[in-house]
Structures are given as structure tokens and as C-alpha cells.
C-alpha positions as CSV (number, residue, x, y, z in Angstrom):
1,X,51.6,-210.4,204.2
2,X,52.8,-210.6,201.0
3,X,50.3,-209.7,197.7
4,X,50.7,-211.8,194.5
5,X,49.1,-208.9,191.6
6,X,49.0,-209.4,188.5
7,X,49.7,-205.9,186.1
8,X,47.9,-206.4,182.2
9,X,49.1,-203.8,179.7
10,X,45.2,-202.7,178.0
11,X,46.5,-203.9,174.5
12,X,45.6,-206.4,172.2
13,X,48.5,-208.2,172.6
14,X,49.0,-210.2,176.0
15,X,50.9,-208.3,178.2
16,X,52.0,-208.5,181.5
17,X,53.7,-209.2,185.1
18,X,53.0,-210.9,188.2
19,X,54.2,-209.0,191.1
20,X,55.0,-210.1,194.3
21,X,54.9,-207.4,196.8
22,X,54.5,-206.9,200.6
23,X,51.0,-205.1,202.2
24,X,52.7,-202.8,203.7
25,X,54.6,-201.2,200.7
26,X,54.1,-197.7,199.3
27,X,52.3,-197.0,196.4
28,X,55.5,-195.3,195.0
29,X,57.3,-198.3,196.0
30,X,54.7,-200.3,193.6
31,X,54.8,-198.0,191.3
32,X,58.6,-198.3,191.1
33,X,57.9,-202.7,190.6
34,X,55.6,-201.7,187.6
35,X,58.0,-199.5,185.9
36,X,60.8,-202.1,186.5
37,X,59.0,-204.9,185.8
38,X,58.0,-203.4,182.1
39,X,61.2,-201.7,181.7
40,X,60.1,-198.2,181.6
41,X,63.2,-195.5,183.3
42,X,61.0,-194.0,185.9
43,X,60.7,-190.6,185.3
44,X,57.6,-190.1,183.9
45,X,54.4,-189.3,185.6
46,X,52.4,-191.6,186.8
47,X,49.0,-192.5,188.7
48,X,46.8,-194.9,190.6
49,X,43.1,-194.6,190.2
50,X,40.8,-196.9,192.6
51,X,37.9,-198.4,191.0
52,X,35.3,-200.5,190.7
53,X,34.3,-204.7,190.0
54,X,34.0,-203.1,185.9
55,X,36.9,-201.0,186.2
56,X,35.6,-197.3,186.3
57,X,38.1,-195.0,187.6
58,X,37.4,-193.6,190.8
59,X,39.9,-191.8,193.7
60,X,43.7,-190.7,192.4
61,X,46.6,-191.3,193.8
62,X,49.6,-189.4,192.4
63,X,52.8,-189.7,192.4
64,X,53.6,-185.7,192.9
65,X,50.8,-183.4,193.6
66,X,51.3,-180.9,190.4
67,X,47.8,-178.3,191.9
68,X,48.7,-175.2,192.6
69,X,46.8,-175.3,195.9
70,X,47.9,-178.1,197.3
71,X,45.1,-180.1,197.1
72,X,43.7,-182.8,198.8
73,X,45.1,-185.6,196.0
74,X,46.7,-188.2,198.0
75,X,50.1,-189.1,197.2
76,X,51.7,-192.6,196.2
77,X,54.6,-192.1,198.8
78,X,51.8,-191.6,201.5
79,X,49.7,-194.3,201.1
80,X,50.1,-197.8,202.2
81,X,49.2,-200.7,199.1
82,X,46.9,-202.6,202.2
83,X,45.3,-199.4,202.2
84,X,43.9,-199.0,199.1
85,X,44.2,-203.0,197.5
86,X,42.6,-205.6,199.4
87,X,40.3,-208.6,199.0
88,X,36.9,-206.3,199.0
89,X,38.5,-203.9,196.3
90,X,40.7,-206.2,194.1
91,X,41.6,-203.8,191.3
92,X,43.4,-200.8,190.5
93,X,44.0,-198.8,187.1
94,X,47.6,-197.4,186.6
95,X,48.6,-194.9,183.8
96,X,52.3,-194.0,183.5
97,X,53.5,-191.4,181.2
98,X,50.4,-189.0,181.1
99,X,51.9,-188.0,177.3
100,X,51.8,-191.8,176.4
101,X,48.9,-193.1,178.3
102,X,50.7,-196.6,178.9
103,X,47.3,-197.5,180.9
104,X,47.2,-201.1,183.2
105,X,44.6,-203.0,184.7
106,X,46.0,-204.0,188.5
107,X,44.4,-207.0,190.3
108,X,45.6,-208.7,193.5
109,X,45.7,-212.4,192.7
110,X,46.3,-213.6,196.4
111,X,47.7,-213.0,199.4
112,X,50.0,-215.5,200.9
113,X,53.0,-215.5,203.7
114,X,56.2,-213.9,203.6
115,X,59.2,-216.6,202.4
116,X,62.0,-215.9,204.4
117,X,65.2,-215.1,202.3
118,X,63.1,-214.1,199.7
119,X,63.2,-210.5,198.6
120,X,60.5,-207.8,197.8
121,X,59.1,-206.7,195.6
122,X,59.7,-209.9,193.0
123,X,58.6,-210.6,189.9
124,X,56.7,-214.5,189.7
125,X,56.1,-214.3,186.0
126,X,56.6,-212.2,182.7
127,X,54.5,-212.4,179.4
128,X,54.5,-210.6,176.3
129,X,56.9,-207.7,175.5
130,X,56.3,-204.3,175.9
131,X,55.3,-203.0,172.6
132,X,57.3,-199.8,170.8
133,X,54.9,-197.5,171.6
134,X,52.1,-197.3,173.8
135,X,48.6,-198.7,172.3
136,X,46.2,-196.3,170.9
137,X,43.1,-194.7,172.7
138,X,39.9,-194.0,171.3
139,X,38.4,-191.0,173.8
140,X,35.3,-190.7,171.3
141,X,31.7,-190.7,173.1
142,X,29.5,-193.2,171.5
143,X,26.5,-191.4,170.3
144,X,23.5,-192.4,171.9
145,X,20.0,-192.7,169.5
146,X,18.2,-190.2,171.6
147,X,21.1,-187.4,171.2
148,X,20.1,-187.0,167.9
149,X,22.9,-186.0,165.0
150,X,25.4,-183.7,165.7
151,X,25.4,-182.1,161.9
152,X,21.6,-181.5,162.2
153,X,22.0,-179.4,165.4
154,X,24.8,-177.6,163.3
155,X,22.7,-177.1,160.5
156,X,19.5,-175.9,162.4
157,X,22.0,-173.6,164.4
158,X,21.2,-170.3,161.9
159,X,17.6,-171.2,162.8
160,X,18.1,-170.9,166.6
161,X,17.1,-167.7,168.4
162,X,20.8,-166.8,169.6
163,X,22.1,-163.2,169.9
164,X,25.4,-163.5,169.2
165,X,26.3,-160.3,170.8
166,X,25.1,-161.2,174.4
167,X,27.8,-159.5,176.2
């Protein structure tokens, strides 16, 4: 089967690609559409994250496994796009370039049959250009009314009943 996805830059701007890849594809070798498809070289990091229907990041899926254990990440050149994308769990978040952040809401469109003489991956449609650098990220917690102000804790903090020489 072949998956129709569409990949949105999270800009401002409208950005993205519609991707035409088959089920049975690695996650490397979708990883390898995105980067072509936006016109990145390749060589940066890069990651998959399932999630949910509001996009909340969940599981990773990495290109290379960078702990020092050799944990229990899975790996994009392991793991099958049917695996991880289907009809019950539409969307994926990708982030290439871990210095960048060039982050991307993934979600399969449709599936359909495989065209004969048609190749794979393909890209159906481009919009938008990439812009010069990747779009900023605001990583700020929002502060909630019953947290209270920061500065007063910082004030009252002489107040507080702390020995500083605990160890």
C-alpha cells in the first residue's frame, strides 16, 4: 500500500510537502523523503516522536542511538512506517537538526494502491519555501494563577528556614 502524508513546517508561513511513500518503508527511508523533499543535505540529526489526536509527543524514534548504554530507543532504520503510522494513529512529529529545531507536524492523508511504473517515495505537491532559518521556539512555561509569582518566592527566600550549609 502506498501512504499519501502530508509534512507542515510549524511556521507561520505555509509550508509543506505531500509525500507519497510505501507502508512498508523505513523510517530512515522517510526520513531521507522529508529531508529531500525540503532540501535539507541529510546529515543532521533527526527524530520521530509518536503522538497523540493534539499532537503531544510521545515514543522516539531515532535516527542513531547517541546513549551510552545502548538503550532501548528504537531506531528509524529498524522500524517499519506501517508500524508506527496508520489510520488509528494518523500523526507523527519530526524534528531535524536538534541545534535548529526544524520541527514538522506528519499526517497520513490516505492510503491508496501502488501505480505501477510509478516510483517511491514521490512527491504529489510542494508549497511554500523553506524559510532561511528555522522558526523560533518559545520553551517558556505559562505561569499558572495558583503558582503564585516567581519574584515573591525570591524575595521571601531570606525569610525561609534554609541552612545553607546542609552538607
Amino acid at each position: 500500500m502506498i501512504y499519501k502524508i502530508r509534512i507542515i513546517l510549524d511556521a507561520e508561513e505555509d509550508t509543506f510537502r505531500d509525500i507519497e511513500i510505501e507502508d512498508n518503508s523505513t523510517m530512515e527511508d522517510f526520513h531521507n523523503a522529508i529531508t529531500q523533499a525540503f532540501g535539507f543535505e541529510g546529515s543532521e540529526m533527526a527524530s520521530f516522536y509518536t503522538c497523540d489526536e493534539e499532537w503531544n509527543q510521545d515514543e522516539e524514534i531515532a535516527l542513531f542511538d547517541m546513549s551510552e548504554s545502548g538503550s532501548d530507543v528504537r531506531l528509524m532504520n529498524e522500524t517499519f512506517l506501517e508500524d508506527v503510522m496508520t489510520e488509528n494513529n494518523p500523526k507523527l512529529i519530526y524534528v531535524y537538526d536538534f541545534f535548529s529545531m526544524w520541527t514538522f507536524f506528519v499526517e497520513l492523508a490516505d492510503i491508496v494502491e501502488k501505480e505501477d511504473g510509478r516510483i517511491y517515495p514521490n512527491v504529489l505537491f510542494s508549497f511554500g519555501e523553506l524559510p532561511d532559518a528555522p522558526p523560533e521556539k518559545k520553551f517558556e512555561a505559562e505561569e499558572r494563577e495558583e503558582d503564585g509569582d516567581y519574584d515573591d518566592l525570591l524575595d521571601s527566600y531570606d525569610d525561609m528556614d534554609f541552612d545553607e550549609n546542609w552538607n
